[in-house]
Backbone as CSV, one residue per row, in Angstrom:
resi,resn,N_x,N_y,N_z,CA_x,CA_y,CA_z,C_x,C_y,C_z
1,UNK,26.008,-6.349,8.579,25.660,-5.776,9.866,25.898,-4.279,9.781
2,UNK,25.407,-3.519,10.791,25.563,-2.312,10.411,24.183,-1.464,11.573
3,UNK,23.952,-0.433,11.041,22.860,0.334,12.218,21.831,-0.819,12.018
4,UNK,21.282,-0.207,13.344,19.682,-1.471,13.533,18.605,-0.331,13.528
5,UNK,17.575,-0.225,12.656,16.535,0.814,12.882,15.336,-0.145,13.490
6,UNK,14.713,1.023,14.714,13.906,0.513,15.192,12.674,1.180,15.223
7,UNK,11.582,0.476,15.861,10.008,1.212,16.285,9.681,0.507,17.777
8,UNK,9.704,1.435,18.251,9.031,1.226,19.688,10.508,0.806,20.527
9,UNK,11.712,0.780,20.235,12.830,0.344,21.204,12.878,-0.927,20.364
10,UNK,12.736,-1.531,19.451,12.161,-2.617,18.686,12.757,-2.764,17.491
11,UNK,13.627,-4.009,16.906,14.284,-3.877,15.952,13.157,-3.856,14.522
12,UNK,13.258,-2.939,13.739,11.908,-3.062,12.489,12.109,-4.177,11.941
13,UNK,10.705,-4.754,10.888,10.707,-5.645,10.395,10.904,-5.378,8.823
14,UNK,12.244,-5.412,8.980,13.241,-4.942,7.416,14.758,-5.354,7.193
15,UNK,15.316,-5.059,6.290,16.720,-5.726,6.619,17.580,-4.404,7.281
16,UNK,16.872,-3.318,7.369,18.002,-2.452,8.627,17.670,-2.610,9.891
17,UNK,16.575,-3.241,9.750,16.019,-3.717,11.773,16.612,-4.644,11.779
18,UNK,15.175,-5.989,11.832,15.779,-7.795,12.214,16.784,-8.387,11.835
19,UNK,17.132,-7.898,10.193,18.101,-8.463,9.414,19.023,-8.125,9.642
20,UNK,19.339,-6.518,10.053,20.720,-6.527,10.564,20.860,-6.979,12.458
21,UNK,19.824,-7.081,13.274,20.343,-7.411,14.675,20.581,-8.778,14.944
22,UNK,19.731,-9.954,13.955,20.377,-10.909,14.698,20.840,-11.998,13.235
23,UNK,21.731,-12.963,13.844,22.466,-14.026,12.379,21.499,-15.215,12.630
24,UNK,21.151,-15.197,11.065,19.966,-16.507,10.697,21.032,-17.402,9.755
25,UNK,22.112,-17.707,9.900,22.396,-18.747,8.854,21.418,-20.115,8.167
26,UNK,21.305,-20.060,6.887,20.569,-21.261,7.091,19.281,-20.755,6.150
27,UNK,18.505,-19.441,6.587,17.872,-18.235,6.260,17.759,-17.650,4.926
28,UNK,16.803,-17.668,4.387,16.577,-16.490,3.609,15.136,-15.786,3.557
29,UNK,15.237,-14.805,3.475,14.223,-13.593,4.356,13.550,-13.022,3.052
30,UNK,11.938,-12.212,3.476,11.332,-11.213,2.939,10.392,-10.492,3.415
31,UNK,10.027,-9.528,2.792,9.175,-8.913,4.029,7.729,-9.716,3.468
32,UNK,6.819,-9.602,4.612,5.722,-9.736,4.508,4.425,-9.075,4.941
33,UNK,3.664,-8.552,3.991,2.179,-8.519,4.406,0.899,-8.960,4.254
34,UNK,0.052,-9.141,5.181,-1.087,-10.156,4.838,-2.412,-9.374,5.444
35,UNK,-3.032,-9.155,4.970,-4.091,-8.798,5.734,-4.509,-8.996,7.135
36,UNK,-4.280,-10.388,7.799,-4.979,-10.995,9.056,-3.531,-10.231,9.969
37,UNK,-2.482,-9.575,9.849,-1.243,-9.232,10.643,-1.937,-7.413,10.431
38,UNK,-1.061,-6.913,11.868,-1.649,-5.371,12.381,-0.047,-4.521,11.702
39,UNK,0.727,-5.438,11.712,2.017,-4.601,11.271,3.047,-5.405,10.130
40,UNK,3.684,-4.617,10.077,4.884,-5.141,9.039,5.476,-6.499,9.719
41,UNK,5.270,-7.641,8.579,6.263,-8.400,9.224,7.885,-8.879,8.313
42,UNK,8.551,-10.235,8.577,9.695,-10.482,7.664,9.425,-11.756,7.933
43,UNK,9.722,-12.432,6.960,9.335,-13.907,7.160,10.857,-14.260,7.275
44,UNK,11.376,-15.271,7.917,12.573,-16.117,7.562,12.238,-17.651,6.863
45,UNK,12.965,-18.244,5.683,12.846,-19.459,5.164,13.502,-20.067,5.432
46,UNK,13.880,-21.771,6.147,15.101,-22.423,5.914,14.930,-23.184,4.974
47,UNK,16.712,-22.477,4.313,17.803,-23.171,3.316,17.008,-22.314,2.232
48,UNK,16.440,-21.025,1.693,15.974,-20.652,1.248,14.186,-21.424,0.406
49,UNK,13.582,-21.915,1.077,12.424,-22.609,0.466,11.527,-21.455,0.062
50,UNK,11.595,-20.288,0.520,10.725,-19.049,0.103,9.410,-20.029,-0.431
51,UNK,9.258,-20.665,0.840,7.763,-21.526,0.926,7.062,-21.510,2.575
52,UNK,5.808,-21.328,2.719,5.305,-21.199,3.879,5.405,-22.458,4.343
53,UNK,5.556,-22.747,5.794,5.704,-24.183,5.809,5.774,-24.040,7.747
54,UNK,5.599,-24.985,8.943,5.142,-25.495,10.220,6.657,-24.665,10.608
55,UNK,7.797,-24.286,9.655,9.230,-24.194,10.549,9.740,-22.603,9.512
56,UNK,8.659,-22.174,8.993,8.969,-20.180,8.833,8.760,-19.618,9.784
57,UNK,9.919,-18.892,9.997,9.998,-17.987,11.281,9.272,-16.614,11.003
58,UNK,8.658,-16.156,11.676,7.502,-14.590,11.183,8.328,-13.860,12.445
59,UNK,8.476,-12.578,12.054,8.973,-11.657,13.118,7.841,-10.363,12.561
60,UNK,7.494,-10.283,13.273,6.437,-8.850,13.003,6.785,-7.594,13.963
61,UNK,6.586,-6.446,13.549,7.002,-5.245,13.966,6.485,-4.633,15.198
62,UNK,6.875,-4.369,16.514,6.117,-3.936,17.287,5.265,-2.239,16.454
63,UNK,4.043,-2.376,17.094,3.178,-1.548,16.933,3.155,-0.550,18.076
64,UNK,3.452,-0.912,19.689,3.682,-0.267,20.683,4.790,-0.440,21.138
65,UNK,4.878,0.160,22.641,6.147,-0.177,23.499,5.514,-1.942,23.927
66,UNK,4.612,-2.199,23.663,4.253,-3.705,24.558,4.947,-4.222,23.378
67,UNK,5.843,-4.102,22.275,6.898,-5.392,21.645,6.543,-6.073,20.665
68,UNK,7.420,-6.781,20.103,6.891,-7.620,19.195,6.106,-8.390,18.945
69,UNK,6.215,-9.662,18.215,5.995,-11.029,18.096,6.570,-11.590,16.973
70,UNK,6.696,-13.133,17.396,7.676,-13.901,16.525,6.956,-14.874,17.029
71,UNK,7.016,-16.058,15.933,6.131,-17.458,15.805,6.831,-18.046,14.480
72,UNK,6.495,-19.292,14.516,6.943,-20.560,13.407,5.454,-20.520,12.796
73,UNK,5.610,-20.694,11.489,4.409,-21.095,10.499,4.327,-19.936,9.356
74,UNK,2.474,-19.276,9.583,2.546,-18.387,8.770,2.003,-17.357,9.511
75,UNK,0.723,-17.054,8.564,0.272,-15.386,9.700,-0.787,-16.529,10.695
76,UNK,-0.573,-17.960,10.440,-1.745,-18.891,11.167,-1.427,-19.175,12.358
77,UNK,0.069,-18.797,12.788,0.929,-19.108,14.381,1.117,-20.398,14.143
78,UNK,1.495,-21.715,13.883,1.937,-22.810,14.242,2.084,-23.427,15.645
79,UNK,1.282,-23.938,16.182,1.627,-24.295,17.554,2.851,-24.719,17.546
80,UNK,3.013,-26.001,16.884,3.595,-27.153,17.265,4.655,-27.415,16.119
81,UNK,5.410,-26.661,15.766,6.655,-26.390,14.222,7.168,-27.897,14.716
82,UNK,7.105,-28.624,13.013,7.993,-29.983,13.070,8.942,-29.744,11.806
83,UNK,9.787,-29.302,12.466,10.896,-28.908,11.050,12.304,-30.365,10.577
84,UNK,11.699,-31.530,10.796,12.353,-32.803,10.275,12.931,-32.641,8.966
């Protein structure tokens, strides 16, 4: 833990933003970019699977003051995450 750098009032999508503001136990993180996303995102894995899967957490970087976004899956949004 330590400073939180941000964009837009907005924790960044890096380990001095998301990674340091909030505790993912369980987690293991990287950044991500994909073409179909407008900004930087960080993926979270549980138990480290560093595999895309219905229960990866995506935190993407606000681009404005209108904020983030965060969703389960991939850059595809997951409606309906079944993480059994």
């Amino acid at each position: 833990m330590g400073k939180i750098e941000t964009s837009y009032g907005y924790p960044k999508a890096s380990d001095a933003g998301i990674s340091n503001a909030v505790e993912l136990n369980g987690f293991s993180h990287s950044d991500y970019t994909h073409q179909s996303l407008t900004a930087k995102a960080v993926i979270f894995y549980i138990d480290g699977a560093d595999t895309f899967g219905a229960c990866t957490l995506v935190y993407q970087e606000a681009t404005s003051s209108a904020g983030y976004q965060i969703w389960f899956g991939s850059d595809t949004k997951a409606t309906n995450p079944d993480c059994r």
